[in-house]
N, C-alpha and C positions, 0 to 999 in steps of 0.2 A: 107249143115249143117255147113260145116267148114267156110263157106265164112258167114254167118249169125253170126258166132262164133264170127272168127275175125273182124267184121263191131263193134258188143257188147263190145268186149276188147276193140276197139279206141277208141268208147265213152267214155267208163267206162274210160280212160287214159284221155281221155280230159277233162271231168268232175273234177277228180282228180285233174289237173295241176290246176284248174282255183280254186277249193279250195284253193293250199297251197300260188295264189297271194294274197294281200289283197288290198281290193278295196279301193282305194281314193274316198274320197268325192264329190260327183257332186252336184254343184247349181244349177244345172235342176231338180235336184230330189224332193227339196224344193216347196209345196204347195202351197207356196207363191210366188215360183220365175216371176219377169217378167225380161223381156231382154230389157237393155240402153243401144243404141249403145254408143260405146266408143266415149269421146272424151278430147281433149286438153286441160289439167286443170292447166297447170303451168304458170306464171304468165309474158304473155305476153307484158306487156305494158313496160318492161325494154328495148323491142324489137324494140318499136317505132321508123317509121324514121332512124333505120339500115340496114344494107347492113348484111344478116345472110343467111348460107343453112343450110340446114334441112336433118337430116342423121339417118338413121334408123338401130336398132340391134337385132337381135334376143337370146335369150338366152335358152337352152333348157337342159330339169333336167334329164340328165345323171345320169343313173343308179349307178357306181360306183361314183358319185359325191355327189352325194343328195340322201337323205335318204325317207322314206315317212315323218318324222316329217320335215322335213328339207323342204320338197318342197311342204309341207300344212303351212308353216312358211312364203314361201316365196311367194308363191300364193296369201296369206293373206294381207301381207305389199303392201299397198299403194310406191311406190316407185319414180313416182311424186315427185320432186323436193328433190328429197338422189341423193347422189352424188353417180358416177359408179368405182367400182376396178378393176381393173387388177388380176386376177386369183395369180400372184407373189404378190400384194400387202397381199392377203388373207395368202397365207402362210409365209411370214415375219410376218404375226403379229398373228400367229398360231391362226385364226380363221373360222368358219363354212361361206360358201356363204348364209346362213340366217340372218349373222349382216350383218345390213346395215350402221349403222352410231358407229361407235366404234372410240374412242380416237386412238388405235392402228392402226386400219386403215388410220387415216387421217395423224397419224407417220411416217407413210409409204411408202406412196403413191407417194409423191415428190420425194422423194429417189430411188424411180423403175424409174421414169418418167426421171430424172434426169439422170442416166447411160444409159438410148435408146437416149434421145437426144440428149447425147454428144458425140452419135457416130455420129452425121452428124459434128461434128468438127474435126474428124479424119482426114486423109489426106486419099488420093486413095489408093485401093487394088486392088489386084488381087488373084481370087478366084477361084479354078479347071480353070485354064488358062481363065478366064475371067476376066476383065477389071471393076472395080465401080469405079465411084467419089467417095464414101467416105465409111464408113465401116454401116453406115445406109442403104442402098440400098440392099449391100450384106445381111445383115440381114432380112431386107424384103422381098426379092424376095429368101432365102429360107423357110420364115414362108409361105408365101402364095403359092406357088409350094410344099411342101413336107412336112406337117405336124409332120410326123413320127420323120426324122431327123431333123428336127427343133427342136425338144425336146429330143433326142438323143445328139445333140451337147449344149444342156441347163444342162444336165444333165453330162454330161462328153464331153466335147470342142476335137477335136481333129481336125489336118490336117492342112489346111489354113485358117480354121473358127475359128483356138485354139486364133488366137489373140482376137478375136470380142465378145468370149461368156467366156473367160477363168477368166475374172475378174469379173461377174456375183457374186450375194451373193442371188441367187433364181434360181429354177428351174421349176418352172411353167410359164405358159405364161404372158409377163411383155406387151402384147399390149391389147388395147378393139379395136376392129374392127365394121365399119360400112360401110353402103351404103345409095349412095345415090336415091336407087329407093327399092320398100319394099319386092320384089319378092323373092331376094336369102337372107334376114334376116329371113324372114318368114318360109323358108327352112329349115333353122339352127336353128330356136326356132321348129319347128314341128318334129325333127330330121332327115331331110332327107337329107344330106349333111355327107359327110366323116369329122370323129371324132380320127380316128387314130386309138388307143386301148382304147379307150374310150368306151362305150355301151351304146347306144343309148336307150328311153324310150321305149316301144311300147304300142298303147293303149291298149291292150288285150282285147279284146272284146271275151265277154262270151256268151253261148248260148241263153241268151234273149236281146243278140242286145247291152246291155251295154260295154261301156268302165270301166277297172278296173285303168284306168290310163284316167282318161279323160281330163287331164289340162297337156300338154308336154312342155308348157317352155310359155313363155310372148315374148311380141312384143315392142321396146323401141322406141319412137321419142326424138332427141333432138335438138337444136336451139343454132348454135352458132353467135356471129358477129365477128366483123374485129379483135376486139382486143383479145376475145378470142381464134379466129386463131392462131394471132401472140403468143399468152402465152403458147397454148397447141401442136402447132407445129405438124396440122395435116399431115398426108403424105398421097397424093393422090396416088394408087399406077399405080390405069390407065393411070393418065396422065405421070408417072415416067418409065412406059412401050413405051408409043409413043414417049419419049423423049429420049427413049434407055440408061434412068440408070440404069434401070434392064429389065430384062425380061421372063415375063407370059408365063402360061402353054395356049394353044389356041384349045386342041386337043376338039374337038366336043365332045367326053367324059368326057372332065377334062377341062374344058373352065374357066380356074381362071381369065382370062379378064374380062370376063363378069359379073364377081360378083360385079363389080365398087368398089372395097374395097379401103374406105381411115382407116387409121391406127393409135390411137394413143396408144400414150405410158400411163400408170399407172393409170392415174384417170380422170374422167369428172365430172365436178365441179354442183355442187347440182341446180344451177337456169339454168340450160341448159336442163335439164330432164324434159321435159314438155307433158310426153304420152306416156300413158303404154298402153296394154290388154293383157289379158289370150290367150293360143291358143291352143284352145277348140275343141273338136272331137265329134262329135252328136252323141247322142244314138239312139237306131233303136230298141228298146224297146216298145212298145203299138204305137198307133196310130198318125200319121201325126201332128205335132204341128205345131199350124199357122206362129211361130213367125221363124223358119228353114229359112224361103226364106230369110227373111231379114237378120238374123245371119249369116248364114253359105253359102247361095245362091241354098241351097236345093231344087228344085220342089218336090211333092210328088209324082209322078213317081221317080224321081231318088234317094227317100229315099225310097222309096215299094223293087226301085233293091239291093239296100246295104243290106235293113234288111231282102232281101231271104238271099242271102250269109251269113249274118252275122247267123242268126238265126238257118241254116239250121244244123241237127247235124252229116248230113255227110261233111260239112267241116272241114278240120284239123285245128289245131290250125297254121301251119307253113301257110298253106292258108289264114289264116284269118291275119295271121301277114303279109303276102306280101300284102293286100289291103291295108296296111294301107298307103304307098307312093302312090297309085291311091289315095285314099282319101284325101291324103295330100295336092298332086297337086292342086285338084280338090279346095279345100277349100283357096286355094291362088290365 
């Protein structure tokens, strides 16, 4: 009896929890909906007959960052050919990450961009008894190794970093980061990547299979050439690894090599953003949709297995939030 008791109170507690979310809007939900696979709408032919790579970002709607109107705002904006900020751009010019083209921002931007890449005119440092060419490197190789204290010394400089962060007039992150292969952005927009003290989305998937959060961040391509290089001052940071300016975390748990990260500073300029998508988590709600294989690469075997789990109501809600990095995976 008490074990029948307690199975009743879990529900009833999990029922509850999935009340007091409130659900985001899904375009699968829509009668109408049909599914266009994504593609590259920004205006290539500037491209012609240049020498360009192609580097990819993910962005994903952190909880204490984004609000529901804020990331039904940003879901919505077309963002194809808007120029990208820097996290410090945003807060210099006291605004929400749902503007995307703002006079303030564009204020701004050159001026973040400005103070990171005048660290590579610095002269050499040495850092906790370590050796850089210049005070860019040491900045680097602590943003990409230690997220925490990377914004611990943004926030208050201190020790042998007090020179490199102490003239800062921002405290959030003054880099956009990308890669050049789509796997570890697609990570970072699905949330499955270390955020610090950040709080990650999760899609909370409720007892009929739905996600309450079905849209976790977008997927960014851009396109730069030679001369943009030369303007924006990418920093490759794997090849700054092999060439022993800095040096990557490699441990098979914390493998920051591998994320290819090149690095810029403040702003990526509006005709280089040529390919966005949503990235979207399937609901396991009613019956097999034909169009899953091609979106998501779902077989209906392997969505029949998600939507026992998902569906069942002796899974917890903490269980049904741990599937969501298997699903993650799996969808990348």
């Amino acid at each position: 009896m008490s074990h029948l008791l307690f199975k009743n109170i879990s529900i009833l507690a999990l029922l509850t929890t999935q009340l007091l979310i409130a659900m985001d809007p899904n375009p699968e939900l829509d009668p109408n909906y049909i599914y266009y696979p994504p593609t590259v709408e920004g205006h290539l032919d500037q491209f012609a007959d240049e020498r360009v790579i192609v580097l990819y970002r993910g962005v994903h709607f952190l909880e204490n960052q984004f609000s529901q109107a804020q990331r039904q705002q940003y879901i919505q904006t077309d963002h194809t050919f808007c120029s990208m900020y820097a996290s410090a751009v945003y807060e210099r010019a006291h605004l929400g990450y749902d503007q995307v083209d703002h006079p303030l921002l564009r204020a701004n931007a050159q001026q973040v961009a400005d103070q990171i890449n005048h660290l590579n005119d610095e002269d050499e440092c040495i850092v906790n008894r370590r050796h850089f060419w210049n005070q860019r490197y040491a900045f680097q190789q602590l943003y990409s190794n230690d997220y925490e204290r990377f914004f611990q010394q943004l926030r208050q400089p201190s020790g042998d970093y007090k020179p490199i962060f102490e003239n800062f007039n921002f405290t959030k992150n003054p880099l956009i980061s990308f890669s050049d292969r789509v796997k570890h952005p697609g990570k970072y927009g699905f949330g499955l990547k270390n955020y610090g003290h950040n709080q990650a989305l999760s899609p909370h998937y409720n007892l009929q299979g739905q996600p309450h959060h079905p849209i976790l961040g977008k997927l960014y391509g851009i396109i730069l050439d030679e001369t943009l290089v030369e303007e924006l001052m990418p920093l490759n940071v794997m090849k700054a690894h092999h060439s022993q300016a800095l040096n990557l975390k490699t441990h098979f748990r914390n493998d920051i090599l591998s994320e290819r990260e090149i690095s810029i500073a403040g702003v990526i300029p509006e005709e280089c953003v040529v390919f966005e998508m949503p990235l979207q988590v399937p609901s396991f709600s009613g019956a097999y949709p034909n169009y899953y294989k091609e979106k998501y690469g779902l077989s209906k075997t392997r969505y029949q297995n998600y939507k026992t789990i998902f569906t069942n109501a002796q899974t917890t809600q903490e269980k049904r939030n741990k599937k969501h990095p298997d699903l993650g995976t799996f969808l990348l």
